[in-house]
C-alpha positions in Angstrom: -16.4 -12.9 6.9 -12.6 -12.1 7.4 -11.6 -9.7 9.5 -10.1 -6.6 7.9 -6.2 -6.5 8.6 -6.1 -3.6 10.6 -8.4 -5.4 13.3 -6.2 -8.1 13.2 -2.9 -6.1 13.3 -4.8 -4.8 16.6 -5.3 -7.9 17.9 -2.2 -9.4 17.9 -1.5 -9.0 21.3 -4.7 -11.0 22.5 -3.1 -13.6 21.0 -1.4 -16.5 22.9 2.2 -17.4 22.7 2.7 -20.8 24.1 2.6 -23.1 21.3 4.1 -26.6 20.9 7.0 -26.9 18.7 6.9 -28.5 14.8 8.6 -30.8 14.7 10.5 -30.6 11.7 9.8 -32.0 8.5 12.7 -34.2 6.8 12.8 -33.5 3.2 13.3 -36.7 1.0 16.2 -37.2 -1.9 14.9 -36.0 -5.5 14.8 -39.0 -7.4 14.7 -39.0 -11.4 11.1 -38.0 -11.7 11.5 -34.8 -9.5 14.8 -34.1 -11.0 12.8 -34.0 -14.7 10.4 -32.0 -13.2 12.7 -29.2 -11.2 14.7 -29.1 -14.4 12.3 -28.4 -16.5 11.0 -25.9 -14.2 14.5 -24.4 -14.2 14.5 -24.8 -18.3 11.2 -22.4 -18.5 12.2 -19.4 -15.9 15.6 -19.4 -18.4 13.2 -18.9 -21.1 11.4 -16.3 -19.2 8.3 -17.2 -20.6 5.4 -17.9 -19.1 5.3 -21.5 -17.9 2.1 -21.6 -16.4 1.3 -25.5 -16.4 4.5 -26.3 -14.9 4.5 -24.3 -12.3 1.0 -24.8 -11.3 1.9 -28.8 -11.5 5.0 -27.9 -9.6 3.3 -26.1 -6.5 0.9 -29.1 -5.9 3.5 -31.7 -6.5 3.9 -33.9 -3.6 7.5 -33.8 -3.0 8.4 -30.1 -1.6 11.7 -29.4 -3.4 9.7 -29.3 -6.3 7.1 -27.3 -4.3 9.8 -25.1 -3.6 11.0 -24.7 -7.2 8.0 -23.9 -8.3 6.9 -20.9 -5.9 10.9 -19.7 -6.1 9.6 -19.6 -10.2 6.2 -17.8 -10.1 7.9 -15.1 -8.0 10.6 -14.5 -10.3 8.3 -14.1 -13.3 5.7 -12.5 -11.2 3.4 -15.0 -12.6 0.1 -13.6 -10.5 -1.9 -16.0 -11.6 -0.8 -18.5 -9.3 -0.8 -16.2 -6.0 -3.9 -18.2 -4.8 -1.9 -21.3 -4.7 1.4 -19.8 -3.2 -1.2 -18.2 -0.3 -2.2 -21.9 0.9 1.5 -22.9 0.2 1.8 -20.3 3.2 1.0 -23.2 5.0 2.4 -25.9 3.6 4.2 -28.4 6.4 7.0 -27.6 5.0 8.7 -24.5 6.3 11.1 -23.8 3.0 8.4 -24.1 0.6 6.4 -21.8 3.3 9.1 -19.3 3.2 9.8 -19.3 -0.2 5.6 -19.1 -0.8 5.8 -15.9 1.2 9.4 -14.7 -1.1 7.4 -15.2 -4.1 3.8 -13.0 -3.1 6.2 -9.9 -2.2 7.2 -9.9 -5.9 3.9 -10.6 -7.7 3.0 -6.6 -6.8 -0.4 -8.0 -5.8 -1.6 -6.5 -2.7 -4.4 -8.6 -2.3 -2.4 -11.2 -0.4 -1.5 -8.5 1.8 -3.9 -9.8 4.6 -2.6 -13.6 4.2 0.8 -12.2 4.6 -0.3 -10.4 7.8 -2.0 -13.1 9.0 1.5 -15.7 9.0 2.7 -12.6 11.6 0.7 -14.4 14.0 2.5 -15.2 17.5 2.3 -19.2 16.3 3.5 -18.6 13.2 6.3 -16.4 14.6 7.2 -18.6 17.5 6.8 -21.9 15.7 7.9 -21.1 12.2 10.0 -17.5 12.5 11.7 -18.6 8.8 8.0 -18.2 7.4 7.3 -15.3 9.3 10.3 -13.4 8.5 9.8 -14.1 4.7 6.0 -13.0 5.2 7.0 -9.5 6.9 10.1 -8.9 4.0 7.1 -9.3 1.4 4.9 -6.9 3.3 7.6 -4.5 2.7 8.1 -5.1 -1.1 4.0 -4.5 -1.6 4.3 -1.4 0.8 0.5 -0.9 1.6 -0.2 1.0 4.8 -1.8 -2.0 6.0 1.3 -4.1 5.7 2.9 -1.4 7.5 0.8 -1.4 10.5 1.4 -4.8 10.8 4.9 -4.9 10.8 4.9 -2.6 13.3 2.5 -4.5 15.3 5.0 -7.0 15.3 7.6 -4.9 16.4 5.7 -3.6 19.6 4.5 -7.3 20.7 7.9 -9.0 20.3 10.0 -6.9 22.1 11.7 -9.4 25.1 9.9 -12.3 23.6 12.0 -15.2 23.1 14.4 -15.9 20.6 11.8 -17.0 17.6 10.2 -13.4 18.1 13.9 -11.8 18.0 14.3 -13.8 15.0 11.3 -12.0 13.0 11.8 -9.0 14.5 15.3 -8.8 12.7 13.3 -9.0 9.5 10.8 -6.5 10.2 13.4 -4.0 11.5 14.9 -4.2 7.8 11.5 -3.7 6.3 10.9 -0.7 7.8 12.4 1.4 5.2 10.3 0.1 2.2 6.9 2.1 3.3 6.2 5.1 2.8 6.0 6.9 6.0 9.2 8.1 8.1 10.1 5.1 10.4 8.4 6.6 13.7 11.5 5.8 16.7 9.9 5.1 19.0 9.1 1.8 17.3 12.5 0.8 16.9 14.0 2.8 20.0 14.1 -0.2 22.2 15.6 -2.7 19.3 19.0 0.0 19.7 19.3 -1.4 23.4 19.0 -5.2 22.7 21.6 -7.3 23.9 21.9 -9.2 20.4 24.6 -6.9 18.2 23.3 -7.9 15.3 19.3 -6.9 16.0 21.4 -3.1 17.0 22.8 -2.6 13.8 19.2 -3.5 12.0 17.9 -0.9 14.4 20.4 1.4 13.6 19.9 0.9 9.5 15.7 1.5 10.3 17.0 4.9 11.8 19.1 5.8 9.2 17.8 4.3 5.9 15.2 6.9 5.7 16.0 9.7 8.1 14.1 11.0 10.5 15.1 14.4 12.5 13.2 12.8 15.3 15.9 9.9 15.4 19.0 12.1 15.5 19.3 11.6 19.3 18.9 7.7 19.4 21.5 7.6 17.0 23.9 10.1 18.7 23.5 7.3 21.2 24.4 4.5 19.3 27.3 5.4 17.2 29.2 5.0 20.2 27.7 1.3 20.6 30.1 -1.1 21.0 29.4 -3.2 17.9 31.0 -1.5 15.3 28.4 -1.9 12.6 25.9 -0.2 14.6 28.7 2.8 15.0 29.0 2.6 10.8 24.9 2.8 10.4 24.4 5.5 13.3 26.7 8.0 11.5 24.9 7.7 7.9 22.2 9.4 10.1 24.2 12.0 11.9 24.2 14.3 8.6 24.7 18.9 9.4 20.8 18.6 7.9 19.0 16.1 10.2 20.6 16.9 12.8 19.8 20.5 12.4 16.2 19.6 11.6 16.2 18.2 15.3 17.2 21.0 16.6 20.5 19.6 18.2 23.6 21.4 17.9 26.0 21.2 15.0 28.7 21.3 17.8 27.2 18.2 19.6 26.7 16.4 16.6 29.7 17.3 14.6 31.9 16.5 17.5 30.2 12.4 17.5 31.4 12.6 13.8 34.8 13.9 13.9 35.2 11.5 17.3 34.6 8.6 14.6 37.1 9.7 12.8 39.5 7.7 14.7 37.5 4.7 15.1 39.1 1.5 15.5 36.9 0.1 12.9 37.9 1.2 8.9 33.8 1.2 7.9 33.1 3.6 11.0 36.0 6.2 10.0 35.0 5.8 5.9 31.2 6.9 7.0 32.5 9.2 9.7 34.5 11.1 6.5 31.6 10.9 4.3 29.1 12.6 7.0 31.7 14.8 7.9 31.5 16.5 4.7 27.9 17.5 5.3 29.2 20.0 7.4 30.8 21.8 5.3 33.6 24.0 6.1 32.9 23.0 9.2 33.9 19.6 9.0 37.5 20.6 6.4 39.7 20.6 9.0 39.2 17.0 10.9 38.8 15.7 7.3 42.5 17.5 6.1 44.2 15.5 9.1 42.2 11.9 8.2 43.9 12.4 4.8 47.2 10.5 6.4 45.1 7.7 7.3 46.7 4.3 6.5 43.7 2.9 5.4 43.1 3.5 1.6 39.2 3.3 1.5 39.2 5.6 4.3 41.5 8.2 2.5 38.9 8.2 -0.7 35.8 8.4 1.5 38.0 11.7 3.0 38.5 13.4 -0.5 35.0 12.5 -1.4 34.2 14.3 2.1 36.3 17.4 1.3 34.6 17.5 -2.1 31.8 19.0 0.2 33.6 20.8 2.4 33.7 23.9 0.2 37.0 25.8 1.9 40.6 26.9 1.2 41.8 23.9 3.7 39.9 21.1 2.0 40.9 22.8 -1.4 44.6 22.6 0.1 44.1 18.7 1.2 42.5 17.6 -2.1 45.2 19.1 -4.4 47.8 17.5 -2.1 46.0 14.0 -2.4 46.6 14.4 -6.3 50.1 12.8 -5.6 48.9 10.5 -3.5 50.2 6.6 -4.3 46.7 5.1 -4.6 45.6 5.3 -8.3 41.8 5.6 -6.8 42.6 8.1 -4.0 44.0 10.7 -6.5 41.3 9.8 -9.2 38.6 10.7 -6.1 40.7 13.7 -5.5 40.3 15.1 -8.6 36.7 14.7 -9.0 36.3 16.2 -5.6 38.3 19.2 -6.7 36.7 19.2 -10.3 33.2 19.0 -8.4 34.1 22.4 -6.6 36.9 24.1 -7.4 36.9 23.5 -11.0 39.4 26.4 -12.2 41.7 24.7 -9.7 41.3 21.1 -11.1 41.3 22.1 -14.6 45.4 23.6 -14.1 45.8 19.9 -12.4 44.1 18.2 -15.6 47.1 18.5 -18.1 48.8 16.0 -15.7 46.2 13.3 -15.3 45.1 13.9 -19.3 48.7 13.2 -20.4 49.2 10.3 -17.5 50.0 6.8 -18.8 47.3 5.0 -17.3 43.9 5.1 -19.0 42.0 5.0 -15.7 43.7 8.7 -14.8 43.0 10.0 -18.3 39.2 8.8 -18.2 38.8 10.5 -14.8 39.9 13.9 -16.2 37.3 13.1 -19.7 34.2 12.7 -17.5 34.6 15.8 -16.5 34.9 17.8 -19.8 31.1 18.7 -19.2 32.4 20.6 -16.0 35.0 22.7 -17.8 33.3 23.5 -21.1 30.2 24.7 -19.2 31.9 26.6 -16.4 35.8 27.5 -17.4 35.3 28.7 -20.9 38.7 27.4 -21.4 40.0 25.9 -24.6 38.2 22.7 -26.1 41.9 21.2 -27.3 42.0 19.0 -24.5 38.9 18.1 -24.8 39.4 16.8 -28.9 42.3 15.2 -27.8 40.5 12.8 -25.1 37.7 12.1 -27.6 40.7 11.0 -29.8 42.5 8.9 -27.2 44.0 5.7 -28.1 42.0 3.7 -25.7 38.1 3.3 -26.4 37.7 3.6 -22.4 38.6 7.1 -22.4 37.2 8.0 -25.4 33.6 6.8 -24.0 34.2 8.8 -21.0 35.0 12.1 -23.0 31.2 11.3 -24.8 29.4 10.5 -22.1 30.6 13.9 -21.0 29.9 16.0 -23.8 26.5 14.4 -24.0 25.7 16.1 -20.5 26.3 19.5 -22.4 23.5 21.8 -22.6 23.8 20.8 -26.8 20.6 22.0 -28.8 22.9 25.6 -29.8 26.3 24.4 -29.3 27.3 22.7 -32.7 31.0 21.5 -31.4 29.1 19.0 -29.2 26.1 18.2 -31.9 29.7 17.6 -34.1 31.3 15.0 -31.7 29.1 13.2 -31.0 28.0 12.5 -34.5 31.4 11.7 -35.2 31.3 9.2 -32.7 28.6 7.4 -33.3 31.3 5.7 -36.2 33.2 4.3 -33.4 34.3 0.6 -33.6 33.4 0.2 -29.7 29.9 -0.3 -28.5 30.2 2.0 -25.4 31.8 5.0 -27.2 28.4 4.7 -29.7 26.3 4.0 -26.7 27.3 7.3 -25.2 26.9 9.3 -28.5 23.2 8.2 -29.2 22.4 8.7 -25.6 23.6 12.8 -26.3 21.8 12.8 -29.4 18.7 12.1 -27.8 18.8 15.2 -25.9 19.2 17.0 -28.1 16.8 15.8 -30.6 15.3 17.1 -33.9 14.1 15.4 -37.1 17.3 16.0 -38.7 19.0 12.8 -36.1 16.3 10.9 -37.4 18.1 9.2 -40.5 21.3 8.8 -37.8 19.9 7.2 -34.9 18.1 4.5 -37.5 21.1 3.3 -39.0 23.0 3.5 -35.7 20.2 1.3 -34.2 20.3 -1.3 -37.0 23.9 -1.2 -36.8 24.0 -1.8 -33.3 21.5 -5.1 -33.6 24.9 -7.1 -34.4 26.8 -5.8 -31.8 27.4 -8.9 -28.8 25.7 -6.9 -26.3 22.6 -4.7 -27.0 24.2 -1.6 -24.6 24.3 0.6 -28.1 20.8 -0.8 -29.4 19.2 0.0 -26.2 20.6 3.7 -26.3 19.9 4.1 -29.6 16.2 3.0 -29.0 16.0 5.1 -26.3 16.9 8.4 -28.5 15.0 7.2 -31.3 11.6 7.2 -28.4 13.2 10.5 -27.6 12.6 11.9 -30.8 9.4 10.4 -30.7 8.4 12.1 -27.5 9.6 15.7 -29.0 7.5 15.5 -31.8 9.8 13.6 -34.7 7.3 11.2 -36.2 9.7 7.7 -35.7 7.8 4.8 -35.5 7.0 3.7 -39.0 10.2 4.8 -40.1 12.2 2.5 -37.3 9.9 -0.5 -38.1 10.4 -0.4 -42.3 14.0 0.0 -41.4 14.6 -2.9 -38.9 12.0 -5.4 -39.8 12.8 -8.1 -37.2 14.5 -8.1 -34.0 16.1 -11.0 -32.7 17.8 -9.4 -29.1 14.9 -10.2 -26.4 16.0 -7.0 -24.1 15.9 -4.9 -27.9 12.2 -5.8 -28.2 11.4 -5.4 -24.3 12.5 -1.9 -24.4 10.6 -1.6 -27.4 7.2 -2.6 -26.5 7.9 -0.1 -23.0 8.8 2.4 -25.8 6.2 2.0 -28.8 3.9 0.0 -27.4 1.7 -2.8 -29.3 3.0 -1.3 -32.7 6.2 -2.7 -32.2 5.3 -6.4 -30.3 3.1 -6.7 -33.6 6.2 -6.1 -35.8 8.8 -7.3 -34.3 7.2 -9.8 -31.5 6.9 -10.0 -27.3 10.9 -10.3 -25.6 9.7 -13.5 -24.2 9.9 -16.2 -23.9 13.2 -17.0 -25.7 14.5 -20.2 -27.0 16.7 -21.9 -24.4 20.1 -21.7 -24.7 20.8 -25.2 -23.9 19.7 -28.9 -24.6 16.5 -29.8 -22.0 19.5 -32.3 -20.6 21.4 -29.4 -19.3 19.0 -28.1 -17.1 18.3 -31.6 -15.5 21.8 -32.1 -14.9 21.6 -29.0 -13.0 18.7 -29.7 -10.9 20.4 -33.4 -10.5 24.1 -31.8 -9.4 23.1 -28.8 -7.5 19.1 -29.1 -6.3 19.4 -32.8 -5.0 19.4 -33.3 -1.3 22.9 -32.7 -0.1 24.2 -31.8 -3.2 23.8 -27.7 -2.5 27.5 -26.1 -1.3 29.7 -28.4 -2.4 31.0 -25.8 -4.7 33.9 -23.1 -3.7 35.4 -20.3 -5.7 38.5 -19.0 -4.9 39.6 -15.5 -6.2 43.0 -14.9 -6.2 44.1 -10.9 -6.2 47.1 -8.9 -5.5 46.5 -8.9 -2.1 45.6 -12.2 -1.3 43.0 -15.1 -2.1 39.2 -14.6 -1.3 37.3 -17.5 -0.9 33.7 -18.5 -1.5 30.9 -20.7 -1.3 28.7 -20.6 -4.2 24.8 -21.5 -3.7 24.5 -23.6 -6.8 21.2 -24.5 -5.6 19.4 -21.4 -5.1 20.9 -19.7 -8.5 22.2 -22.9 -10.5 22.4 -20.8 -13.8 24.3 -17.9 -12.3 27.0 -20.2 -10.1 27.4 -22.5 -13.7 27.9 -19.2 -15.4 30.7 -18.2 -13.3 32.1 -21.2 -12.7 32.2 -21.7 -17.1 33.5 -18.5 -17.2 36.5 -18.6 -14.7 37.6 -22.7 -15.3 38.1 -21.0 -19.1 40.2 -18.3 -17.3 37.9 -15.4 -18.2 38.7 -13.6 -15.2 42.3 -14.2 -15.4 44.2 -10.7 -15.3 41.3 -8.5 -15.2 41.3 -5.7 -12.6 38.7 -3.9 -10.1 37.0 -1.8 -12.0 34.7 -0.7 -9.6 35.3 -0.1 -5.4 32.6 1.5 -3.3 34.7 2.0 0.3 32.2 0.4 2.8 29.8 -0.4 -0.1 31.6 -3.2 -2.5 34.0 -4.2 -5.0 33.2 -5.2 -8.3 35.0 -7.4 -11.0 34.2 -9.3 -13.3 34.8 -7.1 -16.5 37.0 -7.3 -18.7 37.3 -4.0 -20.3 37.8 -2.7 -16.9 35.5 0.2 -16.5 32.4 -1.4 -16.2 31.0 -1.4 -19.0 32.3 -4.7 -20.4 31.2 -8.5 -20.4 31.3 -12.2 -22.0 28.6 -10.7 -25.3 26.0 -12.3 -23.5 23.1 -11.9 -20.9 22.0 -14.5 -18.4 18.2 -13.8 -16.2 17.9 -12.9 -12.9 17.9 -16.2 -10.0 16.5 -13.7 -7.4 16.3 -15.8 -3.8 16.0 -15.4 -0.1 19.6 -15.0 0.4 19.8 -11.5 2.2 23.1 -8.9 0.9 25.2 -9.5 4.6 28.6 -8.5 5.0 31.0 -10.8 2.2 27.8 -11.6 -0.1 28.7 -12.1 -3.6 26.2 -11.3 -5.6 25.1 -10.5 -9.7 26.2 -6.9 -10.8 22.9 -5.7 -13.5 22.1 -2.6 -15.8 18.5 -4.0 -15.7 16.8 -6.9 -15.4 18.2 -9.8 -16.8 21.6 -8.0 -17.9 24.1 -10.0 -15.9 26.7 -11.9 -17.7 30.0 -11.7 -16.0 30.4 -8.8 -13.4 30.1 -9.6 -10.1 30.2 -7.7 -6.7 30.8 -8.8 -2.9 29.7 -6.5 -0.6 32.0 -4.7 2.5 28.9 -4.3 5.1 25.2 -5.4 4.8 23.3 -3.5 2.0 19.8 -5.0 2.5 18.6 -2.0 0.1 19.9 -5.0 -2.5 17.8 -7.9 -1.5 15.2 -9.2 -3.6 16.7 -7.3 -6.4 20.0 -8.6 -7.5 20.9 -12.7 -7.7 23.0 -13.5 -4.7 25.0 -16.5 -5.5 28.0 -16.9 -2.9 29.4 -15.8 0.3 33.1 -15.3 1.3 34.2 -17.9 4.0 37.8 -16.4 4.1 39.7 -13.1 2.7 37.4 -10.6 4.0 40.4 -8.5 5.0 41.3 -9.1 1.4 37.9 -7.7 0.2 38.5 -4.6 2.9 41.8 -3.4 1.0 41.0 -3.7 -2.4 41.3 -0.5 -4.4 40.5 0.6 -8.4 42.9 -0.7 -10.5 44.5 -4.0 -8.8 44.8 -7.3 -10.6 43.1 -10.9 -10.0 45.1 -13.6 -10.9 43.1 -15.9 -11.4 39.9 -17.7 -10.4 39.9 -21.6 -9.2 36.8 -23.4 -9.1 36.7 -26.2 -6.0 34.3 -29.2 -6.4 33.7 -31.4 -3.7 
């Protein structure tokens, strides 16, 4: 009889250590057969079906990067059926298709595996094949039982000042900590903050902070004056006015750590200094007003977005002088800062932005319309005139503002946003039928159905999906909808149209109008061997570079064609047709990331198509470029590279790339700048 996996998280320690190596295992070429069979294992994830037979051939095929393709597949389709397998895979001799065994049970939500994960935490495993291990204790996370947990954290008392294998998976488990449940307990990690290796500090550091604990407010008072700057930028996400009041340590001690940060060497440390500084409140206005002549622009919009909390004459001082500031996004953060709490003041400010010449400033000043309807009882002219804008961006702002209007007795909304749901532009409708749903009523009923079947010919589903969900709204509040939506719109071709759906009507509408998947592949069965041939064969894997080149210099990549093949052909098809030429940033997170990718240019935007999800063991570092997604199996052209680590990402967004060069590049871009182009390097 097993042992339960509490005893053997327990026991770990009576374990021994001193294990002989594995030698490694040399992993052959693919020849044609294993190329037809990883390709058509690639062809039946695209079609996000249910490829059971290939995949169960796959994992017991004898060469292991068709092993590999196959346990990479049944965790991205969350096939459970084949977690038996993938357990004894755990084992496998070789340690990728171990570790990508393990990748693939933490996605199947199947906790019964949870105790053959536990069990490749072992100090052989850990010693001998850490890669395994360290997969093994990021899938305990994802299934987040209280076992799972006490395992981790078994691992994390026995491998402190262990050897480098145990550091290894102990880098790993110090991510994973945030997934469960309970607060991370310090003195678990305490000892991690003091390691020599930077980069096990800074994981330390993101345990500490990720899910805050008063109890941790001292250890990380201690390291944001580490020497490795990331540890600094994670230690001050935790030194919030709240927490550190909670731990009964002084605002003065604590604030002063903050401010001190504010002068940082490092541009990360001061933006997250800025940002925690405004949890101080008025407090914290002063230190933030003099950070506002920082050189750095990403720092100066973390400071307004600071003095949007501040809540005090000074920071309402600072904030109306950043409106002239020369950084398109430091005065658009301004404003929305000033809107958020001083709104009588911004609202005097708005006639300037509203009547501005860039569409960006103008759309900053229509999200906010919610803000000064419901609080200024000013005029609504400036408000008709934004929802009359020339440019559809705006004009979807303004209605995805009005929709947040308390709207069931104010018939000026209920009127605009009927109007608009006669807009040429997909967004603009998008927005209206999301309003409509909150308001509801039987009377929307005829409305939202022939704004739904409308919206089925649109390129992208966005205004179908919204439409759906008002339509389940209605439902929900009473409005008898089904039988109406299904003798109005007999079939549905989109696949994410009938998903949403069957999460929204149930077996009613997967009888009518059919499951989302699987879908007909949108290539030739050749295609997909020619990718498994060019990008999965031995060798073949990062020979492809992207280079991205912007206003402010060129940012180069290396694509990982073999781990997301679909997504890295996507992009390059999509830039070597000179998609992404001339399209700006639409999106820039200071200390977070940039996004492009879209060419409407407010995020909303793409090629008129979807692509699925590739999710793989590549972890979100610093410089990761990865798949920007409004769901699963949205992506199409917008991407993202991250400024810091963001492991809050992994396992839930395709990585596909990593910058080699331009990071500084990445560090300065702002809201609004150009790329030039995009040139695609094959070696």
């Amino acid at each position: 009889m097993r042992r339960s996996l509490l005893a053997f998280a327990l026991s770990v320690p009576l374990l021994a250590t001193a294990c002989a190596p594995v030698a490694p295992v040399a992993t052959p070429p693919l020849g044609p057969a294993e190329v037809e069979h990883v390709g058509a294992l690639i062809e039946a994830e695209d079609r996000r079906g249910d490829p059971a037979a290939a995949i169960a051939a796959g994992l017991e095929h004898p060469h292991p990067a068709v092993r590999r393709q196959a346990a990479l597949g049944a965790g991205r389709l969350m096939a459970a059926e084949h977690a038996p397998v993938l357990v004894g895979l755990l084992s496998d001799p070789d340690t990728t298709v171990a570790a990508t065994a393990a990748f693939a049970l933490g996605r199947l939500g199947e906790t019964t595996v949870v105790e053959s994960l536990a069990a490749s935490l072992d100090p052989r495993t850990v010693s001998e094949r850490p890669t395994v291990a360290k997969e093994s204790v990021s899938a305990l996370a994802r299934l987040g039982t209280e076992s799972g947990r006490i395992a981790t954290i078994a691992l994390l008392r026995e491998s402190a000042g262990r050897r480098a294998a145990e550091s290894e998976v102990a880098k790993a488990a110090l991510l994973a900590l945030w997934r469960f449940d309970q607060p991370v307990d310090p003195s678990d990690v305490r000892r991690w903050l003091n390691h020599r290796d930077a980069e096990i500090r800074w994981r330390a550091a993101y345990a500490l902070a990720r899910r805050p604990n008063p109890a941790a407010t001292a250890d990380l008072l201690q390291a944001v004056d580490d020497a490795e700057p990331l540890v600094r930028f994670l230690a001050l996400r935790g030194l919030t006015a709240a927490l550190a009041d909670s731990a009964g340590i002084s605002r003065q001690e604590s604030r002063g750590a903050v401010i001190d940060a504010l002068d940082d060497d490092d541009p990360r440390v001061r933006v997250q200094a800025a940002r925690t500084l405004g949890s101080y409140g008025a407090e914290g206005a002063a230190p933030l007003a003099l950070a506002a002549a920082d050189p750095e622009p990403h720092v100066v919009i973390a400071v307004a977005e600071g003095l949007g909390r501040a809540g005090s004459p000074e920071a309402e001082r600072a904030l109306i002088d950043l409106l002239d500031h020369g950084e398109l996004q430091v005065r658009m953060t301004a404003f929305e800062s000033l809107v958020a709490t001083y709104p009588r003041q911004a609202r005097e400010r708005a006639a300037a932005f509203a009547g501005s010449d860039d569409w960006r400033e103008r759309a900053a000043v229509a999200r906010t319309l919610a803000v000064f309807d419901g609080q200024t009882g000013g005029s609504r002219q400036q408000s008709e005139a934004l929802l009359r804008d020339r440019d559809p961006r705006v004009v979807a702002a303004a209605v995805s503002s009005i929709a947040e209007v308390p709207a069931t007795a104010d018939r000026w909304v209920h009127r605009q946003l009927l109007a608009a749901t006669g807009s040429g532009d997909a967004a603009v409708r998008a927005a209206a039928f999301t309003g409509l749903g909150r308001i509801g009523g039987p009377e929307l009923l005829p409305v939202l159905l022939d704004g739904f079947a409308a919206a089925l010919d649109d390129p992208h589903p966005r205004a179908a999906l919204a439409a759906l969900d008002a339509l389940h709204a209605l439902e929900t509040g009473g409005t008898p909808v089904l039988r109406s939506l299904l003798r109005r719109v007999p079939t549905v071709d989109e696949p994410l149209v009938r998903q949403r759906a069957v999460a929204h009507f149930g077996s009613p509408a997967r009888r009518t109008w059919g499951d989302a998947f699987p879908t007909a592949p949108p290539r030739p069965p050749e295609a997909y061997r020619a990718l498994a041939r060019d990008y999965l064969a031995t060798g073949a894997a990062g020979d492809v570079r992207a280079h991205i080149e912007t206003e402010r210099g060129t940012i180069s990549l290396t694509l990982f064609a073999a781990e997301a093949p679909l997504t890295v052909e996507n992009f390059i098809r999509l830039a070597e047709a000179g998609y992404f030429d001339g399209q700006e940033w639409p999106r820039v997170v200071p200390a977070f990331v940039v996004q492009g990718g879209d060419p409407r240019g407010d995020t909303s935007g793409g090629p008129g198509y979807a692509i699925r999800d590739e999710i793989n063991r590549h972890r979100y570092d610093r410089g990761t470029l990865g798949m920007a997604l409004s769901g699963p199996d949205t992506g199409g052209s917008q991407f993202f590279i991250t400024h810091a680590p963001q492991p809050h990402l992994d396992g839930d967004y395709t990585v596909f790339g990593r910058v080699d060069a331009g990071m500084e590049v990445v560090d300065r871009v702002t809201v609004g700048e150009r790329i030039h182009r995009v040139v695609i390097e094959r070696e």
